[in-house]
NUROVEX-453814 format. One record per residue (C-alpha): residue number from 1; x, y, z. Coordinates in steps of 0.05 Angstrom, whole numbers. Layout:
BEGIN
+-----+--------+--------+--------+
:  nr :     px :     py :     pz :
+-----+--------+--------+--------+
: NUM :      X :      Y :      Z :
...
+-----+--------+--------+--------+
// end
This chain:
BEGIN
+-----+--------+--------+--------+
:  nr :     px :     py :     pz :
+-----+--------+--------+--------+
:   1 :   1721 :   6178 :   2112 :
:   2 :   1736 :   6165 :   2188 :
:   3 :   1660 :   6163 :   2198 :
:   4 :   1654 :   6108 :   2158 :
:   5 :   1721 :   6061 :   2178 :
:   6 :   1711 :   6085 :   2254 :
:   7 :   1634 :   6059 :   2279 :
:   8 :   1641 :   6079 :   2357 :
:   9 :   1629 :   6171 :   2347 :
:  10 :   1681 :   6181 :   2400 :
:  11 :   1737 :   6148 :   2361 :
:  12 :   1708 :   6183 :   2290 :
:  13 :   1712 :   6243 :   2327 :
:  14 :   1787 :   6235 :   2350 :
:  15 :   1811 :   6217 :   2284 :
:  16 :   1770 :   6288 :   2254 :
:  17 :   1802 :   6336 :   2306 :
:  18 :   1876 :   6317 :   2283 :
:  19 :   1914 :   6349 :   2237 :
:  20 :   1925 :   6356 :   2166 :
:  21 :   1847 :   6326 :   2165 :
:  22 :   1833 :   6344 :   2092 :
:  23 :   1903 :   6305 :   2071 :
:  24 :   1894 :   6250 :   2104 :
:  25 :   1826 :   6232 :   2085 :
:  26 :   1843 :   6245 :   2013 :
:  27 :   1901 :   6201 :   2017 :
:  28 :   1857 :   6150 :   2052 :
:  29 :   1797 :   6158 :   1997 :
:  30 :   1854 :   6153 :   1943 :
:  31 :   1878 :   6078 :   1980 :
:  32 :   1805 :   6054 :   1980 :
:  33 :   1796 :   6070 :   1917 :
:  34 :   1855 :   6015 :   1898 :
:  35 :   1824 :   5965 :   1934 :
:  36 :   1852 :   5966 :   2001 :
:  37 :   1812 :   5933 :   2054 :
:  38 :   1777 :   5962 :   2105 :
:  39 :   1831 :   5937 :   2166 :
:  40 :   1880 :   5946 :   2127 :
:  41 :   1851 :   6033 :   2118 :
:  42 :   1838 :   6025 :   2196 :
:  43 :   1918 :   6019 :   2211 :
:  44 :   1927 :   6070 :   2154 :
:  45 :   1884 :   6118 :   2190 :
:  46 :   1917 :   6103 :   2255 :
:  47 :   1998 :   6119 :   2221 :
:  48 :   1972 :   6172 :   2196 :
:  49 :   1939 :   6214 :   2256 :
:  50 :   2012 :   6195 :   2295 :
:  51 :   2051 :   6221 :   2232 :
:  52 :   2009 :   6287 :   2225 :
:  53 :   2020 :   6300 :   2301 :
:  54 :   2088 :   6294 :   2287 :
:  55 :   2094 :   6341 :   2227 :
:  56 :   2049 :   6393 :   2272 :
:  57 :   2099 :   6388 :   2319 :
:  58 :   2152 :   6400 :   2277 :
:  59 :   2136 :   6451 :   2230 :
:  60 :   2102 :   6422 :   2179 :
:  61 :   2174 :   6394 :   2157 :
:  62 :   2206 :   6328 :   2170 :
:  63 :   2260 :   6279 :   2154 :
:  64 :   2253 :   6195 :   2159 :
:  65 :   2295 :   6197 :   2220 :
:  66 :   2256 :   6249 :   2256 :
:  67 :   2195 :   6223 :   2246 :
:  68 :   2213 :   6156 :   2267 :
:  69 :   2243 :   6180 :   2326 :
:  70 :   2186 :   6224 :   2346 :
:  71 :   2137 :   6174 :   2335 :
:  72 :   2174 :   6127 :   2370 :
:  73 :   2175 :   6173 :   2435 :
:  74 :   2097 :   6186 :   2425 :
:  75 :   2088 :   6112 :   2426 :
:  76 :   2127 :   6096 :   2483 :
:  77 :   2095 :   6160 :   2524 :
:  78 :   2018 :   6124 :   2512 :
:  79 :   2028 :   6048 :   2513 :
:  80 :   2094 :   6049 :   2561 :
:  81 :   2141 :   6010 :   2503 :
:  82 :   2173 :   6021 :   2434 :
:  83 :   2140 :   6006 :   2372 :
:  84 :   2150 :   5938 :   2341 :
:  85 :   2176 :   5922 :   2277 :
:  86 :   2106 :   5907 :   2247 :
:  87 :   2084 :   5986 :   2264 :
:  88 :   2154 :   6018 :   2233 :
:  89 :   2140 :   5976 :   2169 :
:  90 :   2074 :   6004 :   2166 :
:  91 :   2105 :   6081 :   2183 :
:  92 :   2148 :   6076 :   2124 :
:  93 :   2097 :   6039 :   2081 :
:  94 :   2044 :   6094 :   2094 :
:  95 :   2072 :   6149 :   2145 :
:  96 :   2127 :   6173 :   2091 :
:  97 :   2081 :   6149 :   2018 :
:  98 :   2033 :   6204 :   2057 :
:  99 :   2084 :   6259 :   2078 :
: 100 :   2112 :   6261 :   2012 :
: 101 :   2046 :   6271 :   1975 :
: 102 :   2042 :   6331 :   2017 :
: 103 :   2107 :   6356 :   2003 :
: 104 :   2123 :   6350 :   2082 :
: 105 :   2178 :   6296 :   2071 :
: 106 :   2253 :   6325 :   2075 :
: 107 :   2306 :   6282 :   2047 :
: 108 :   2364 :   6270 :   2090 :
: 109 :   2430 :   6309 :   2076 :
: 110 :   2481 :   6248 :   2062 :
: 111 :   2544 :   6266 :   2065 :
: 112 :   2574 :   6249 :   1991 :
: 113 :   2594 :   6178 :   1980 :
: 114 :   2670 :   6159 :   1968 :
: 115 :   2687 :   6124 :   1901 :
: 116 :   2620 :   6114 :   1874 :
: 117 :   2653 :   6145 :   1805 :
: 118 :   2694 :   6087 :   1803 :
: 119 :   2638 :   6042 :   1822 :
: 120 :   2604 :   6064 :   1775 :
: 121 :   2656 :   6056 :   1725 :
: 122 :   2663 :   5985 :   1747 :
: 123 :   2588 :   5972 :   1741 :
: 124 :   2593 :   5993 :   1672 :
: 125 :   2658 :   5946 :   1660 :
: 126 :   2615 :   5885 :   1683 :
: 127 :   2552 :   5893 :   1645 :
: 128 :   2588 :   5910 :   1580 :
: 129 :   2642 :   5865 :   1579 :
: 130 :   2638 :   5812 :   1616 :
: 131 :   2566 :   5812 :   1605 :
: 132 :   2556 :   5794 :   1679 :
: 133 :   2476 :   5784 :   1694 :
: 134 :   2442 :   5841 :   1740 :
: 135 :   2437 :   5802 :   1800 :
: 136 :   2514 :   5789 :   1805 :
: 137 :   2535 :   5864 :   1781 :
: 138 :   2479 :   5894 :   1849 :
: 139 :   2510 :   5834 :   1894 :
: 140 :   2576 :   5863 :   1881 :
: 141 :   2564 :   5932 :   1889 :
: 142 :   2529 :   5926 :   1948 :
: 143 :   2585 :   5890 :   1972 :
: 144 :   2634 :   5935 :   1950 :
: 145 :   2587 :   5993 :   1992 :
: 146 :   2596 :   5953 :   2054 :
: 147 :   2670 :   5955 :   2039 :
: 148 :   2681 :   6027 :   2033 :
: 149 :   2636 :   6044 :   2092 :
: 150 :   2687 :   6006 :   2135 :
: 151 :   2743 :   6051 :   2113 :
: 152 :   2771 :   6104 :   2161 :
: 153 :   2737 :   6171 :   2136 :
: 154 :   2804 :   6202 :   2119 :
: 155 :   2812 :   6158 :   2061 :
: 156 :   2800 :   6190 :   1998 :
: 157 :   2843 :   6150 :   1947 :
: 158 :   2836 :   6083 :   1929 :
: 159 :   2912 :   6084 :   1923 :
: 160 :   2903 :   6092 :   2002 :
: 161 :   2875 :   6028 :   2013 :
: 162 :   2923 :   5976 :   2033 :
: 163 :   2911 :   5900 :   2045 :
: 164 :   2911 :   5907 :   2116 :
: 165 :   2839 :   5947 :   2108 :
: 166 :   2814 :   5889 :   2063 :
: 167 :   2839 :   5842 :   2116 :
: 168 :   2800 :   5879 :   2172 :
: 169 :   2740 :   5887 :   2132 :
: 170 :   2739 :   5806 :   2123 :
: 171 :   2759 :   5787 :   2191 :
: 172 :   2704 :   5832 :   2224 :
: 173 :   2655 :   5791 :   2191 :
: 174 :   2689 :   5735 :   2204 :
: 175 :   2673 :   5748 :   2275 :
: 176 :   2599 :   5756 :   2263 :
: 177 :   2594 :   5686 :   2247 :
: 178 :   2594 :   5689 :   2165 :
: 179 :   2609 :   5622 :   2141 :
: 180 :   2675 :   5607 :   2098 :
: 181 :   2633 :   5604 :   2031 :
: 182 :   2598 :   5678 :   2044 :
: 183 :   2671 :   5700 :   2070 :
: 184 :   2701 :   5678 :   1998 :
: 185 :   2645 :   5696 :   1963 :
: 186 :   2650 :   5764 :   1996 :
: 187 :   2723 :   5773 :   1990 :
: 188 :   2716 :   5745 :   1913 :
: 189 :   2677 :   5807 :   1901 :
: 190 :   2727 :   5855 :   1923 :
: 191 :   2779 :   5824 :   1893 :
: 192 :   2747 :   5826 :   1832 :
: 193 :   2734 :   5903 :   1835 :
: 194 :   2817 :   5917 :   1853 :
: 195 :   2830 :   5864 :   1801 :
: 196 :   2798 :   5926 :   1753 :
: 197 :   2817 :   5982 :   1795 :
: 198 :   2891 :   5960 :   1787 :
: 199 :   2886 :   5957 :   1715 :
: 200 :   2853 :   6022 :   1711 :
: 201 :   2916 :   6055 :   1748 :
: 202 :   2870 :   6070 :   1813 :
: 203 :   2911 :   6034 :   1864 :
: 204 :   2974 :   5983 :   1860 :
: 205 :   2962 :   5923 :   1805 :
: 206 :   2986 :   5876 :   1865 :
: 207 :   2945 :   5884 :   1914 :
: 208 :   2882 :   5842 :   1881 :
: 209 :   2939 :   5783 :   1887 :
: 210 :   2940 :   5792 :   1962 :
: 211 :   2883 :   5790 :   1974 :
: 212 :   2881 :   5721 :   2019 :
: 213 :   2807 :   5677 :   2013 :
: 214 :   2775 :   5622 :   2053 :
: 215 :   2799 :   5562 :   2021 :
: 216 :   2734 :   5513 :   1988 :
: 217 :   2742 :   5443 :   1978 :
: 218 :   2707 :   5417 :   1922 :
: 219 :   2637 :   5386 :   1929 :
: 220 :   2642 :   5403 :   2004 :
: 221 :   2578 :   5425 :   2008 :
: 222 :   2525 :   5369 :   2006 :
: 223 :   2455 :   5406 :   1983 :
: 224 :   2401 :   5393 :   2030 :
: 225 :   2331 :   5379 :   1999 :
: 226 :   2266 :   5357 :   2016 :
: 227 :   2247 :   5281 :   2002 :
: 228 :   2211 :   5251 :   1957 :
: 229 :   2154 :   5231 :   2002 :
: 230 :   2160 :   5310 :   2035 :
: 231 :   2155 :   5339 :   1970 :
: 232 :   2090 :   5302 :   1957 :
: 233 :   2059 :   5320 :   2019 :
: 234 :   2077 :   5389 :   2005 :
: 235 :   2040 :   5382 :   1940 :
: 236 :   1983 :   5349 :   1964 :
: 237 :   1968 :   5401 :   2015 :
: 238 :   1961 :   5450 :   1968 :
: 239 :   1934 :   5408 :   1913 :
: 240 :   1873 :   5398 :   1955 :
: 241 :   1852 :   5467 :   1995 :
: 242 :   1795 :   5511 :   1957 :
: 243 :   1829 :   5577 :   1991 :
: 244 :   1858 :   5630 :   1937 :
: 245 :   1918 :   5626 :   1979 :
: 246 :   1933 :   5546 :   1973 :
: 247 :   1913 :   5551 :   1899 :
: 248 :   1963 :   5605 :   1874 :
: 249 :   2017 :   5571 :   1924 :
: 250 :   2001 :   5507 :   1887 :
: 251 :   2010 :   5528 :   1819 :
: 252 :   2089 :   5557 :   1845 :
: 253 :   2104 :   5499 :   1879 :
: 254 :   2095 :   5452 :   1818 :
: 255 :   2144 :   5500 :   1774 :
: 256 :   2189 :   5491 :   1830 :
: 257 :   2190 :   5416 :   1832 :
: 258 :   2179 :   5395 :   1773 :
: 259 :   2228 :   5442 :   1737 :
: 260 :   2277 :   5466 :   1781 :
: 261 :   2254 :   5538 :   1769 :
: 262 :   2301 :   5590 :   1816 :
: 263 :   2258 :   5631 :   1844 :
: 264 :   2266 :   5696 :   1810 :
: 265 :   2249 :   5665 :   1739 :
: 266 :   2184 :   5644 :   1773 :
: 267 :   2178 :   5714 :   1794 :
: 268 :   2192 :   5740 :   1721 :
: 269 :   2143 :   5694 :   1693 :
: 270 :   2089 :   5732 :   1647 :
: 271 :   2031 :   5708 :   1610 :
: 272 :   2058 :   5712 :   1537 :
: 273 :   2112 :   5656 :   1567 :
: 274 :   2049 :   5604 :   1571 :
: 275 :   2039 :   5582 :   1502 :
: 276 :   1975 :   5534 :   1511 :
: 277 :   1962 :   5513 :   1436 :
: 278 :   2033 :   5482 :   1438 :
: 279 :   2037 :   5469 :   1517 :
: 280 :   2096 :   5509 :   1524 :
: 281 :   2130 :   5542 :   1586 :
: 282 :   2185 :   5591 :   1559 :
: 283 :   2223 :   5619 :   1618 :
: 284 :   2289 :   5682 :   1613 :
: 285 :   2357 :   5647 :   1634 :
: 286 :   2392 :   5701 :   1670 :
: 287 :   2459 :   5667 :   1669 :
: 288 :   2450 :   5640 :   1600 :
: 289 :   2420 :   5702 :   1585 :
: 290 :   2378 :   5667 :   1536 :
: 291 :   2305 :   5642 :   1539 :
: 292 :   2290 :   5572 :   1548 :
: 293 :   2231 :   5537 :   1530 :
: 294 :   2201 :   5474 :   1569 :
: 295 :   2135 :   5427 :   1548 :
: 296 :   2078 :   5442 :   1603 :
: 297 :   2071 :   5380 :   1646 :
: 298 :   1990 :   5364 :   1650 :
: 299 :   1995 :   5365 :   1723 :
: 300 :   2035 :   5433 :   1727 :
: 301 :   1987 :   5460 :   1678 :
: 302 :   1924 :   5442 :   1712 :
: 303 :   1953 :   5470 :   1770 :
: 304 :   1965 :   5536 :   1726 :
: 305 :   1899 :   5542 :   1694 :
: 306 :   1863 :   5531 :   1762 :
: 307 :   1900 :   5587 :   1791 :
: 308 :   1879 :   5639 :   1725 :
: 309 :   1812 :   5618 :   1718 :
: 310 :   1793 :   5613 :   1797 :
: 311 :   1841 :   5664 :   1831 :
: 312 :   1883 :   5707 :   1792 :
: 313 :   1856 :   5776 :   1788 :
: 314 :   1838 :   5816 :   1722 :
: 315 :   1889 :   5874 :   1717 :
: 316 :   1938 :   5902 :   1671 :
: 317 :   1998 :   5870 :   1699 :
: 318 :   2018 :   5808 :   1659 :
: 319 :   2060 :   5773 :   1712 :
: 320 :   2034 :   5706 :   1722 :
: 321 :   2032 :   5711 :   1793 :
: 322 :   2007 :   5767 :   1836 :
: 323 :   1984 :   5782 :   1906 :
: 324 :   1916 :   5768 :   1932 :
: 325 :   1889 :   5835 :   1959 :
: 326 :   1898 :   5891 :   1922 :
: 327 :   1935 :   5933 :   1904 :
: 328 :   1948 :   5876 :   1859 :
: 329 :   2024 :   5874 :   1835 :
: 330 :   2079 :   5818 :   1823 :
: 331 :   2092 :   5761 :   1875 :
: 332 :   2168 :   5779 :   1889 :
: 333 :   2216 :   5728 :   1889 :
: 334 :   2224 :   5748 :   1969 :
: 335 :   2163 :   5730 :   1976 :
: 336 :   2167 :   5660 :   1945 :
: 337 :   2219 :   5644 :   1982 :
: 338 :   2181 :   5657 :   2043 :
: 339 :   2118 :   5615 :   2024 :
: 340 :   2162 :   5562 :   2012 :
: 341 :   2185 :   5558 :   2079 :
: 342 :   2125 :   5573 :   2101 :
: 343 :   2091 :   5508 :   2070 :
: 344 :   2152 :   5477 :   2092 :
: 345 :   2141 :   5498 :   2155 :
: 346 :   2066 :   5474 :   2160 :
: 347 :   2095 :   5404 :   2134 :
: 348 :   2143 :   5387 :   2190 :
: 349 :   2199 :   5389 :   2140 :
: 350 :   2263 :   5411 :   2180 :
: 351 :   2329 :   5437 :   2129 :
: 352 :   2377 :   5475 :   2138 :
: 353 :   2356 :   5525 :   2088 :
: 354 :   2284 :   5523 :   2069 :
: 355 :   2274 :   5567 :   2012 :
: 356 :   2251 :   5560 :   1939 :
: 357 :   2319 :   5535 :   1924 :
: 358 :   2313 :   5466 :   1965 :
: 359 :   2257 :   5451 :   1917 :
: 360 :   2305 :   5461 :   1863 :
: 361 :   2350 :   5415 :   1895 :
: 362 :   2304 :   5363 :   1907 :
: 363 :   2280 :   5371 :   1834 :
: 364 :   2354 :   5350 :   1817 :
: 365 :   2353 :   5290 :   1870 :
: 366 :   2298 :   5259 :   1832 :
: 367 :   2329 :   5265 :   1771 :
: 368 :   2382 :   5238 :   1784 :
: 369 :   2353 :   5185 :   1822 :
: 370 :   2318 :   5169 :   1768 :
: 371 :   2381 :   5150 :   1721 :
: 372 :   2378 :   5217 :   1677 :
: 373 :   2460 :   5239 :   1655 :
: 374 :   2494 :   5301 :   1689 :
: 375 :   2486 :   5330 :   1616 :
: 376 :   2423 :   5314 :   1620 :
: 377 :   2399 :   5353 :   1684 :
: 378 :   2442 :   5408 :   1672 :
: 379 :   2406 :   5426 :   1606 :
: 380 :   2341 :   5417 :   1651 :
: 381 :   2363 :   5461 :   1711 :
: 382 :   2393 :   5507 :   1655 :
: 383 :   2458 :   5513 :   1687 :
: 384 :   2528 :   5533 :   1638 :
: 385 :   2575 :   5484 :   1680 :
: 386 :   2566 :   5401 :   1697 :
: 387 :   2607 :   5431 :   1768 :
: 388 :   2546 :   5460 :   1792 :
: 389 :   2509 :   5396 :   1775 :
: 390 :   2556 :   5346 :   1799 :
: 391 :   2552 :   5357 :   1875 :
: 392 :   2483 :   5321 :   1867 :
: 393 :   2529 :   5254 :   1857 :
: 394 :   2535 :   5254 :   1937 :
: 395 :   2467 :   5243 :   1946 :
: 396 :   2459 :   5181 :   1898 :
: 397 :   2453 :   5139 :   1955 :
: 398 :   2426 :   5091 :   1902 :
: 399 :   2486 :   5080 :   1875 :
: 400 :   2523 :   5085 :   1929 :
: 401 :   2477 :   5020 :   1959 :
: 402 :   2492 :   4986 :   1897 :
: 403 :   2575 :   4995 :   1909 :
: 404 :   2567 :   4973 :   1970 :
: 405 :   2531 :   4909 :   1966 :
: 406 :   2570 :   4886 :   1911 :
: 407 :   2620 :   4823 :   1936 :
: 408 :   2690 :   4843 :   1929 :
: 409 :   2710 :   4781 :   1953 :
: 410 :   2743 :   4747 :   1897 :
: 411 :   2778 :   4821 :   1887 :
: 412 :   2822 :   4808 :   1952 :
+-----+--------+--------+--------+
// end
């Protein structure tokens, strides 16, 4: 297999004498075989020479951390600096898929995690009766984690935990810079799990009450979103490139816009949601927790159909929208988030937060521009409360042109 990636004999013949030779060429043969391509098998080969040294030199046993710290030194002895991000990615994407297929992989020995019965209790609590969506439940938890990672290790007890550790945990992020929203979002989260934890008996049914939050003001926050004329340039860039790339991106970018799709329930998108006999889009709700069907715009469905007949690959998966080299597998919604900004990007278009979510916003903006209720776009953005849609009355500056050029005159 190295004869073939490797043309010059001297490298071919480097790669051969390393070891573990029969492994890694199987597991290389194996990635071709799915379609990787042939640069992409070059850096393969190259992780995995590096991560067989490093198993040689370690007994043929190895954790994560060791092997990223002995590659690390190997690296730094040969090209005189560490690795960069771009070559640990690929150590972890390859280096440890290989050492585990070879059994060489040794899990790390964690040291038992604090509370995670009553995490686990209160994961339960908010998928069964609140009926909270799985998005919200992992934010929590994860927040929760970060929580009880900043406790001192003698704690053992939730009973232990006092407001003054709460306080510190807040205030330390506080002084890396979180803003007051992610501070009371944050603090919201642990509240809510003492809230439960105090009526469960685990720790005092008061201290959820103390608990002291950044303080929000109403429609404080004014969304920022692309224009009108930006938003058309965005599409037109797309609309009008012939690379598999541009076409795919195109075919997002016009459920974005013209629906106000959040970026996951493009992500979740499958082929049995496209109804084409009655030009239907049906998309999952996860708030609502409901599906919700929409009629298929001709120029978002031409932009659709391009994509599946010209681009999309033929594979089992029925997510709409897939990668472009193989191993073919869902678009994830991190990844739309950074081809938005990306096109963004490309465009000139400066915001403060340029993610598949300003096209949402600017999806709203037009709406409402154009005269539709806050009912109205609500039902269309599929959100539960008209307080998530009214912030987009600050940006009416339509109406607001129209208050001020009336004459008051007669008024005073």
């Amino acid at each position: 297999m190295h004869d073939e990636l490797f043309k010059k004999p001297a490298v071919a013949t480097r790669y051969s004498a390393g070891p573990y030779l029969g492994d890694r060429e199987r597991f290389l043969r194996e990635a071709h075989a799915h379609g990787y391509s042939r640069s992409t098998l070059e850096r393969m080969a190259w992780v995995l020479l590096l991560v067989a040294e490093a198993v040689r030199d370690h007994d043929g046993k190895i954790t994560a951390a060791q092997l990223e710290s002995l590659v690390t030194k190997r690296i730094r002895l040969r090209s005189g600096r560490s690795p960069s991000e771009h070559t640990i990615e690929l150590l972890e994407r390859f280096g440890e898929a290989w050492l585990t297929s070879i059994g060489a992989l040794t899990p790390a020995s964690e040291p038992p995690a604090c509370f995670e019965r009553e995490l686990s209790a209160f994961i339960d609590y908010m998928r069964v009766e609140r009926g909270l969506s799985e998005v919200t439940i992992a934010t929590r938890c994860e927040r929760m984690r970060w929580f009880f990672a900043s406790l001192p290790a003698r704690l053992r007890s939730l009973d232990e935990i006092t407001i003054q550790h709460i306080d510190a945990f807040l205030a330390a992020k506080a002084r890396h810079r979180w803003s007051r929203s992610s501070l009371h979002a944050l603090g919201s989260s642990v509240r809510s799990f003492f809230r439960y934890a105090g009526q469960r008996g685990w720790c005092r049914s008061d201290l959820a009450l103390a608990i002291d939050l950044p303080r929000l003001y109403a429609l404080e926050d004014v969304p920022r979103a692309p224009a009108t004329q930006d938003v058309d340039r965005l599409l037109e860039a797309t609309a009008s490139s012939h690379a598999p790339v541009a076409i795919r991106d195109h075919a997002i970018l016009s459920l974005l816009v013209h629906y106000g799709f959040r970026r996951g329930e493009v992500e979740r998108l499958t082929l049995d949601d496209l109804d084409w006999v009655t030009e239907t889009v049906r998309i999952l709700r996860p708030k609502q927790r409901r599906p919700q069907t929409y009629p298929l715009s001709v120029p978002v469905g031409q932009a659709i159909l391009r994509y599946l007949r010209e681009v999309r690959p033929r594979c089992g998966t029925r997510a709409v929208f897939l990668t472009i080299k193989a191993p073919f597998r869902p678009l994830s919604a991190a990844s739309i988030t950074a081809m938005v900004h990306m096109r963004l990007t490309q465009q000139g278009i400066a915001l403060g937060r340029m993610g598949a979510h300003s096209l949402r916003h600017a999806c709203a903006s037009q709406l409402m521009e154009a005269g539709f209720t806050l009912k109205q776009i609500a039902d269309h953005l599929g959100q539960r409360s008209l307080s998530s849609t009214r912030i987009y009355t600050k940006i009416d500056l339509n109406g607001l042109r129209q208050v001020a050029e009336l004459d008051l005159g007669a008024l005073l």
